[in-house]
VOLOSE-107878 format. One record per residue (C-alpha): x, y, z; residue in one letter; chain. Coordinates in Angstrom, 3 decimals. Layout:
N
<pt u="X" v="Y" w="Z" code="A" unit="A"/>
...
END
This chain:
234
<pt u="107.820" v="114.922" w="111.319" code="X" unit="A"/>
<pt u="106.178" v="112.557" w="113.831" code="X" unit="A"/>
<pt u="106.622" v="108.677" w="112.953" code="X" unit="A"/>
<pt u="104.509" v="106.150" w="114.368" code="X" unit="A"/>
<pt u="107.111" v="103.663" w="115.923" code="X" unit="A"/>
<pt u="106.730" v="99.984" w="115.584" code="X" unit="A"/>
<pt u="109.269" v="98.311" w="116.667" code="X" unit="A"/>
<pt u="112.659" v="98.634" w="118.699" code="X" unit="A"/>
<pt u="112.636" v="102.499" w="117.726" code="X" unit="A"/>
<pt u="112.149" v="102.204" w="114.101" code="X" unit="A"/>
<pt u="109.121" v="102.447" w="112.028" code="X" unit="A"/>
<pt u="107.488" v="101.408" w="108.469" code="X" unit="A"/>
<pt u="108.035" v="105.174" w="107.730" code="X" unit="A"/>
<pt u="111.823" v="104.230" w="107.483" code="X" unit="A"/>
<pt u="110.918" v="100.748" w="105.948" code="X" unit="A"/>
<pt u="109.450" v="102.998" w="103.154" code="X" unit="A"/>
<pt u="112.490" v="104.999" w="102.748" code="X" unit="A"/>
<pt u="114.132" v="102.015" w="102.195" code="X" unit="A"/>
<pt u="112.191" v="100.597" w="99.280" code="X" unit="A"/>
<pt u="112.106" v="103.685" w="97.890" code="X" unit="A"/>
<pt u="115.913" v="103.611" w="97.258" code="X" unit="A"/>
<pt u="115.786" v="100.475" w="96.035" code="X" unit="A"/>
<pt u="113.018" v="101.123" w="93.537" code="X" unit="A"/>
<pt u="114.475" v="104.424" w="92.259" code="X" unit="A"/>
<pt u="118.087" v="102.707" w="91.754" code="X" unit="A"/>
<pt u="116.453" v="100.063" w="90.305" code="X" unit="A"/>
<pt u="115.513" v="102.205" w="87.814" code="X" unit="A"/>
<pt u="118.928" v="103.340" w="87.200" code="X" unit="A"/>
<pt u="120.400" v="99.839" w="86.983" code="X" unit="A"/>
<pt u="117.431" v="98.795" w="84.422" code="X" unit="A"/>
<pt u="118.843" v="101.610" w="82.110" code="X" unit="A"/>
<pt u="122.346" v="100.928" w="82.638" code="X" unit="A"/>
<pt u="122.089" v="96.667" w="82.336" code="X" unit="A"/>
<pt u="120.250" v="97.683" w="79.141" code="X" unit="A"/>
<pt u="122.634" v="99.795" w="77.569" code="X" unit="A"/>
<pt u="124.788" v="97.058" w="78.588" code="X" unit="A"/>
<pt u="127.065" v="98.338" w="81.068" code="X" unit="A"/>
<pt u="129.179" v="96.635" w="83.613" code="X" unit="A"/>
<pt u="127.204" v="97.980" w="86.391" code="X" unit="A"/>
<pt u="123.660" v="97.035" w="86.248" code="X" unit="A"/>
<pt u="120.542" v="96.847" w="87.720" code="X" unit="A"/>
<pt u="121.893" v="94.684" w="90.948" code="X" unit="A"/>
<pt u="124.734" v="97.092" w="91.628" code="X" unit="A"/>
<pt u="123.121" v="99.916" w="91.435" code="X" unit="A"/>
<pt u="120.554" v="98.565" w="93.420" code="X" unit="A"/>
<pt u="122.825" v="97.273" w="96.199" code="X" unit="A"/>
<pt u="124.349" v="100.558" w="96.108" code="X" unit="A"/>
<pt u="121.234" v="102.652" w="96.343" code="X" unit="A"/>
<pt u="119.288" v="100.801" w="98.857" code="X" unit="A"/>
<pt u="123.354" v="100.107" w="101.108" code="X" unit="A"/>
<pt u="123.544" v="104.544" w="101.007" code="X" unit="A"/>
<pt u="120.207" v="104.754" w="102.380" code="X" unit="A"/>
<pt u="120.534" v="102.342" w="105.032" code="X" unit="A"/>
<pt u="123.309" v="104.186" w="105.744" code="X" unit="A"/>
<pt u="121.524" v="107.861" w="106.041" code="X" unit="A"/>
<pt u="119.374" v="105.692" w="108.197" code="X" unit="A"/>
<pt u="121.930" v="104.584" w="110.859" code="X" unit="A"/>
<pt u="123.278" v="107.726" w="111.133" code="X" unit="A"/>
<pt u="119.852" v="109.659" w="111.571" code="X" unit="A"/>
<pt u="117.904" v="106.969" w="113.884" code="X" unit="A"/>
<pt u="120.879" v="104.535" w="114.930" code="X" unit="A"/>
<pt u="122.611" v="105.930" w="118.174" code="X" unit="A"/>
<pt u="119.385" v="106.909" w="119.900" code="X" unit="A"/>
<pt u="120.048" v="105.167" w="122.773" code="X" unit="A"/>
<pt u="123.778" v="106.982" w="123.044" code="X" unit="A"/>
<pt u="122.072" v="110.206" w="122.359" code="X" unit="A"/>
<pt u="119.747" v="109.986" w="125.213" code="X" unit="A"/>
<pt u="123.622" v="109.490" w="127.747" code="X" unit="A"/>
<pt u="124.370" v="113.264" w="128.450" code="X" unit="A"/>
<pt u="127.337" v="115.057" w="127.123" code="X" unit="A"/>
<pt u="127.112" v="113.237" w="124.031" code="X" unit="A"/>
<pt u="126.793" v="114.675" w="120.750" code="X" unit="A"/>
<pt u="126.140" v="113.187" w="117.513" code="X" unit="A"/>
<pt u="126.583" v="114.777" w="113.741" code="X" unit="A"/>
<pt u="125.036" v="113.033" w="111.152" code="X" unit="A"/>
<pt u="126.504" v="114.802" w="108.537" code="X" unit="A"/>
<pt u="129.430" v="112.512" w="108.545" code="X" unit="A"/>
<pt u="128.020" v="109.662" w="107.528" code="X" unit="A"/>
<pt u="126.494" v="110.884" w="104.265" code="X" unit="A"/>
<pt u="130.519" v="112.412" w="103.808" code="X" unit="A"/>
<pt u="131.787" v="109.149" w="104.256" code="X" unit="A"/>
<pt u="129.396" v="107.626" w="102.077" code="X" unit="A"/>
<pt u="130.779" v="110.117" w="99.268" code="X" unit="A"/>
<pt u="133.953" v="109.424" w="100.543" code="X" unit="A"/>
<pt u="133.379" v="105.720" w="100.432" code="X" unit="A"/>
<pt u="131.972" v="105.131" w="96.888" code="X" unit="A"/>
<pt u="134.657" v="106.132" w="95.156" code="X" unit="A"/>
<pt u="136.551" v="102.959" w="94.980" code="X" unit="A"/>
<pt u="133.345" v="101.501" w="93.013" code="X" unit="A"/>
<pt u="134.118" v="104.365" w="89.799" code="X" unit="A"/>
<pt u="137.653" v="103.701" w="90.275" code="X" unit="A"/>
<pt u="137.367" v="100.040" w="89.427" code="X" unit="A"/>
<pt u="134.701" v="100.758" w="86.284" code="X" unit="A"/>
<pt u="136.929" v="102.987" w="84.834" code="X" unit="A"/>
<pt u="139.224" v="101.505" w="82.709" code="X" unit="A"/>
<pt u="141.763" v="102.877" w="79.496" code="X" unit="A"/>
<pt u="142.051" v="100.015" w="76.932" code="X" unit="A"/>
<pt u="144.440" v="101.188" w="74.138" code="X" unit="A"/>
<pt u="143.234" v="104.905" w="74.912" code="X" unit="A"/>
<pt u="139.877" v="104.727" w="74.901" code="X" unit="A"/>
<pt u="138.221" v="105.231" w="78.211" code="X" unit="A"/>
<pt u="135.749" v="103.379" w="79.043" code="X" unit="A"/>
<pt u="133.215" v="103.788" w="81.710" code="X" unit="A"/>
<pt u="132.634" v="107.031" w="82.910" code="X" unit="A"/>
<pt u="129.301" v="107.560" w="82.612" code="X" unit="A"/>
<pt u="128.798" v="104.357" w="84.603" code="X" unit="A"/>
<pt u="131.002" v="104.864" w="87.338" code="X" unit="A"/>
<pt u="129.174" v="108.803" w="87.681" code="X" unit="A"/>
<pt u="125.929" v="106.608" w="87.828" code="X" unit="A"/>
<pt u="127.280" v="104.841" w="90.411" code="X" unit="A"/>
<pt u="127.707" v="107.868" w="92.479" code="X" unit="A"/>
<pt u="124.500" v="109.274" w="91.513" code="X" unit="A"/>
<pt u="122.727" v="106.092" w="92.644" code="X" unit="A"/>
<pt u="124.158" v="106.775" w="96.157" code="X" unit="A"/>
<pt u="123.095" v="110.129" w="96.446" code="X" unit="A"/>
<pt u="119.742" v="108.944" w="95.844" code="X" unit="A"/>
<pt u="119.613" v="106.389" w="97.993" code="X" unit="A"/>
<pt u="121.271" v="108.898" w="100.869" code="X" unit="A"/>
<pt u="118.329" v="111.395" w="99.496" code="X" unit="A"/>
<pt u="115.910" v="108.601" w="100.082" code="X" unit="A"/>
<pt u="117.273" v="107.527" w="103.786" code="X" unit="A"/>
<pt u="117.067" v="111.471" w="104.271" code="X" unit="A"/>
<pt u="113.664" v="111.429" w="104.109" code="X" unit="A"/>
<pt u="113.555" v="114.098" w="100.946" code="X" unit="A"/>
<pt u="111.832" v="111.772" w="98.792" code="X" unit="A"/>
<pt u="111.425" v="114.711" w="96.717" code="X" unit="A"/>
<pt u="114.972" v="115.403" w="96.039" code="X" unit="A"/>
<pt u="115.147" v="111.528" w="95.563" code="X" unit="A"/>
<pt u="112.326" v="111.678" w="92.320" code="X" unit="A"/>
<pt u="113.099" v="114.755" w="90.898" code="X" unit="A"/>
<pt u="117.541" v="113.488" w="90.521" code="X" unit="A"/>
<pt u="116.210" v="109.909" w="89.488" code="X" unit="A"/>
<pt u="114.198" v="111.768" w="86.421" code="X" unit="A"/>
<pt u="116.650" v="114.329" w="85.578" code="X" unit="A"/>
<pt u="118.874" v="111.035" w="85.193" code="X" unit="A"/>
<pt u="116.690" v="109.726" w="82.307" code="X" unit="A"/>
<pt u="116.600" v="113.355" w="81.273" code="X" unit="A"/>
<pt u="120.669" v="113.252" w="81.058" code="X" unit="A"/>
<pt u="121.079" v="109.882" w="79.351" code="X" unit="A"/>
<pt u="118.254" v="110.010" w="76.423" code="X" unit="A"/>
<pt u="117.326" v="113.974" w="75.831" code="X" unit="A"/>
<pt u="120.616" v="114.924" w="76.277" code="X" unit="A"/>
<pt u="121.678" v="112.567" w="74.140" code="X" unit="A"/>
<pt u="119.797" v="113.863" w="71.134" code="X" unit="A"/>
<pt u="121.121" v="117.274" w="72.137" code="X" unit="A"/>
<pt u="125.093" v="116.533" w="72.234" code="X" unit="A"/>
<pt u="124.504" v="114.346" w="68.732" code="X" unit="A"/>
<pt u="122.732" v="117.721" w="67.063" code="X" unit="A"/>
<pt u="125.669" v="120.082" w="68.274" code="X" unit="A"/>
<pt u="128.957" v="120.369" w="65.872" code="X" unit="A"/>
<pt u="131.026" v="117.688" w="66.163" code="X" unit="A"/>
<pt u="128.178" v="115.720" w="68.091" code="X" unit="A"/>
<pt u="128.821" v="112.418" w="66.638" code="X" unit="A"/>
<pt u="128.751" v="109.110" w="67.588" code="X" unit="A"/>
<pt u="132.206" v="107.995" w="68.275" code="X" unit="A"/>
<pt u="133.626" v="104.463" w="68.123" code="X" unit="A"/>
<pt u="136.967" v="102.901" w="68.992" code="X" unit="A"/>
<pt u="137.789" v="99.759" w="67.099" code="X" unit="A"/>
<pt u="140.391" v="97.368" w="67.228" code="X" unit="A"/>
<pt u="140.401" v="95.053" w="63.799" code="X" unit="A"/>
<pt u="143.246" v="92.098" w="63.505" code="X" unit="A"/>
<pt u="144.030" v="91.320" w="60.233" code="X" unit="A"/>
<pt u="145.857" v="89.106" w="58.136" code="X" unit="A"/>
<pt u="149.561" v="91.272" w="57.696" code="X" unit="A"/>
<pt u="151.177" v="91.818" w="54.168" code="X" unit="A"/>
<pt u="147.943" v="91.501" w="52.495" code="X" unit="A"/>
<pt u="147.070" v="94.721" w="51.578" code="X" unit="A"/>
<pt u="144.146" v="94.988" w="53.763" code="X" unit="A"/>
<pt u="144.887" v="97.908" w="55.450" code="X" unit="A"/>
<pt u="143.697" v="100.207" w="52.488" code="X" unit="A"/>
<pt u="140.423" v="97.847" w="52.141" code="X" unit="A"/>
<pt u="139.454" v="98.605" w="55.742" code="X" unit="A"/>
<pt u="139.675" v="102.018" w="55.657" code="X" unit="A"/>
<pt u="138.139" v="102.328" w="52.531" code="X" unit="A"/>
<pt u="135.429" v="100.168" w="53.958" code="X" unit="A"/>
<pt u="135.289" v="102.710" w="57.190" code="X" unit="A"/>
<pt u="134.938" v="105.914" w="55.294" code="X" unit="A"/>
<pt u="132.385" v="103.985" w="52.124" code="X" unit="A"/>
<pt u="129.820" v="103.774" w="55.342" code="X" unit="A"/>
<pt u="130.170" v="107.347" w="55.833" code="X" unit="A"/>
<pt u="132.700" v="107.250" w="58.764" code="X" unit="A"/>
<pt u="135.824" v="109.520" w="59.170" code="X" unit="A"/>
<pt u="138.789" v="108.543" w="61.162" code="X" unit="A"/>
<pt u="140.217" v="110.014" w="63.817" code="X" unit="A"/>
<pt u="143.047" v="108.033" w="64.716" code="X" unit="A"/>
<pt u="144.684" v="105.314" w="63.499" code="X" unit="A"/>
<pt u="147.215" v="103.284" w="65.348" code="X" unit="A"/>
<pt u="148.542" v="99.848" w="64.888" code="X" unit="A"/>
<pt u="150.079" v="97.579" w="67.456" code="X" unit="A"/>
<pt u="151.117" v="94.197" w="67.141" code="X" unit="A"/>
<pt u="149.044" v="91.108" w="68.120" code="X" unit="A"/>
<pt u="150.078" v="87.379" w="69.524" code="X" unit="A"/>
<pt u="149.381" v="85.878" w="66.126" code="X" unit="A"/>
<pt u="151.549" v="84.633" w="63.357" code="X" unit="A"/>
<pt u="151.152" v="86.768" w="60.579" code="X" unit="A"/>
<pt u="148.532" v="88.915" w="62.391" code="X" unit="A"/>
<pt u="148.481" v="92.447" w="62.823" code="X" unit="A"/>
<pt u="146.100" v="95.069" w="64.230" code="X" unit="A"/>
<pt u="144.804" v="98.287" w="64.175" code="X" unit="A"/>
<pt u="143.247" v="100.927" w="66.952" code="X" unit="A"/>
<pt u="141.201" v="103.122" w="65.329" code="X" unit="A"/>
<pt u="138.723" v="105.976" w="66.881" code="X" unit="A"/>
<pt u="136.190" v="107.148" w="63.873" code="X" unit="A"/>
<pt u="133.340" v="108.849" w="64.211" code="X" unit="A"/>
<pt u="129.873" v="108.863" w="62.557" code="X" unit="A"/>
<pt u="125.937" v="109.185" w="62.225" code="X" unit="A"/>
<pt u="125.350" v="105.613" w="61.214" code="X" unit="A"/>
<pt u="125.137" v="102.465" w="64.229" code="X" unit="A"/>
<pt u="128.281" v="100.752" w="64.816" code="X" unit="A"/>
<pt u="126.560" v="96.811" w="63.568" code="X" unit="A"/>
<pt u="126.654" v="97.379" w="60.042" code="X" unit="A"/>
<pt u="130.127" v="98.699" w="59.914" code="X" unit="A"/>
<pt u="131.281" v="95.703" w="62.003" code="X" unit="A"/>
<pt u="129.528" v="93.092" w="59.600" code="X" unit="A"/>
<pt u="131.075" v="94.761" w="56.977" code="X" unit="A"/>
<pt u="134.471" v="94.400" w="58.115" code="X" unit="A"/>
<pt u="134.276" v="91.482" w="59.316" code="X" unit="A"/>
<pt u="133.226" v="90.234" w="56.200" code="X" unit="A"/>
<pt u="136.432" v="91.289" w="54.615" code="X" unit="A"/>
<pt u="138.541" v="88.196" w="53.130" code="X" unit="A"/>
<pt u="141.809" v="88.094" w="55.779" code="X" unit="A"/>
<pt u="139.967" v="90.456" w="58.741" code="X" unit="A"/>
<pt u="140.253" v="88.096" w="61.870" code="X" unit="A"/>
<pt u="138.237" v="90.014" w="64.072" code="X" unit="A"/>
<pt u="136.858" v="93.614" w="64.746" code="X" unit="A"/>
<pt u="136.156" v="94.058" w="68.810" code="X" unit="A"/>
<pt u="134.158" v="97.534" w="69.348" code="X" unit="A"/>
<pt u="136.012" v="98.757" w="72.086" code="X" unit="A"/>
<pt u="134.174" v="101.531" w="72.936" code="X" unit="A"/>
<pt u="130.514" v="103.349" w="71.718" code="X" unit="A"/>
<pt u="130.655" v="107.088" w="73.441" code="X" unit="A"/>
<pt u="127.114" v="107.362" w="72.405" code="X" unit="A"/>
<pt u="126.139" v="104.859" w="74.586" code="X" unit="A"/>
<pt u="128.225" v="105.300" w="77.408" code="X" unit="A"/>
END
């Protein structure tokens, strides 16, 4: 492909590339910050548009060393550390919270968002489009797919302090399963309060998670009911 340089060696064709990656992760973040997960649209942004910058230096940046002789140059290796690299971004959005893991769908997003953005710097703009869709394709119709498979529910994990010694461990449950929810797993664990305990619980559902919180909430002695996790929204 001939580019029509413009300045110092680089051109708009690579300025293009550029926005590109930003717009397609972007799109990714937009989805992400409004599902509301920890990495949004500005981080996957950053990280798009940083990867293809990245595919850039390595393609166009060591012209000048290129044109000494016996000097070789493999780009490859840049787009490997750039794999290499992102990791320690999913590593720090993954995180276990009285075992639920939360997460991973974000922290893979975060990796796809840099293969994009390398895709982009690449110049297959193609390959760039057609991964950004399929991403949309992966987090809404698959989505529907998973939920209409057997044992495709939504699954929650809960953690609901309560008032101990009141009996109001047998009114929360019963509350759970009324609103057409069966539990998983049940496991209590103490809590910094006097007279408090509390209760992990995993349960799983067709319903949406706000009505069931309201509802427990609203029971006489419940001090709070944190949704810990939502795998359908992951």
């Amino acid at each position: 492909m001939v580019q029509a340089t413009t300045f110092d060696g680089q051109s708009w064709l690579q300025v293009g590339e550029l926005l590109l990656a930003f717009a397609l992760s972007a799109l990714i973040g937009l989805e992400r910050q409004l599902r509301g997960r920890s990495a949004g649209l500005r981080t996957q942004a950053i990280v798009g548009t940083s990867s293809a910058l990245f595919m850039l230096v390595g393609k166009y940046g060591f012209a000048d060393v290129l044109s000494t002789s016996n000097v070789t140059l493999d780009p490859s290796r840049v787009a490997a550390q750039i794999v290499s690299g992102i990791g320690f971004l999913g590593a720090g959005l993954i995180l276990t919270r009285r075992g639920a893991v939360l997460g991973l769908t974000t922290a893979a997003s975060v990796w796809e968002t840099a293969a994009i953005g390398m895709a982009a710097g690449a110049g297959l703009w193609v390959l760039a489009l057609v991964v950004t869709g399929l991403h949309f394709v992966t987090t809404y119709g698959l989505k529907a797919v998973s939920r209409a498979l057997p044992g495709g529910d939504t699954r929650l994990h809960l953690d609901v302090a309560y008032t101990d010694g009141a009996g109001l461990l047998r009114d929360i449950l019963s509350t759970i399963t009324a609103m057409g929810w069966s539990v998983r797993r049940a496991e209590p664990h103490s809590v910094d309060r006097d007279g408090a305990a509390a209760l992990s619980l995993e349960i799983t559902g067709t319903g949406a998670p706000d009505p069931l919180i309201s509802d427990l909430t609203s029971i006489d002695g419940v001090r709070r009911v944190q949704l810990l996790s939502n795998e359908d929204l992951e």
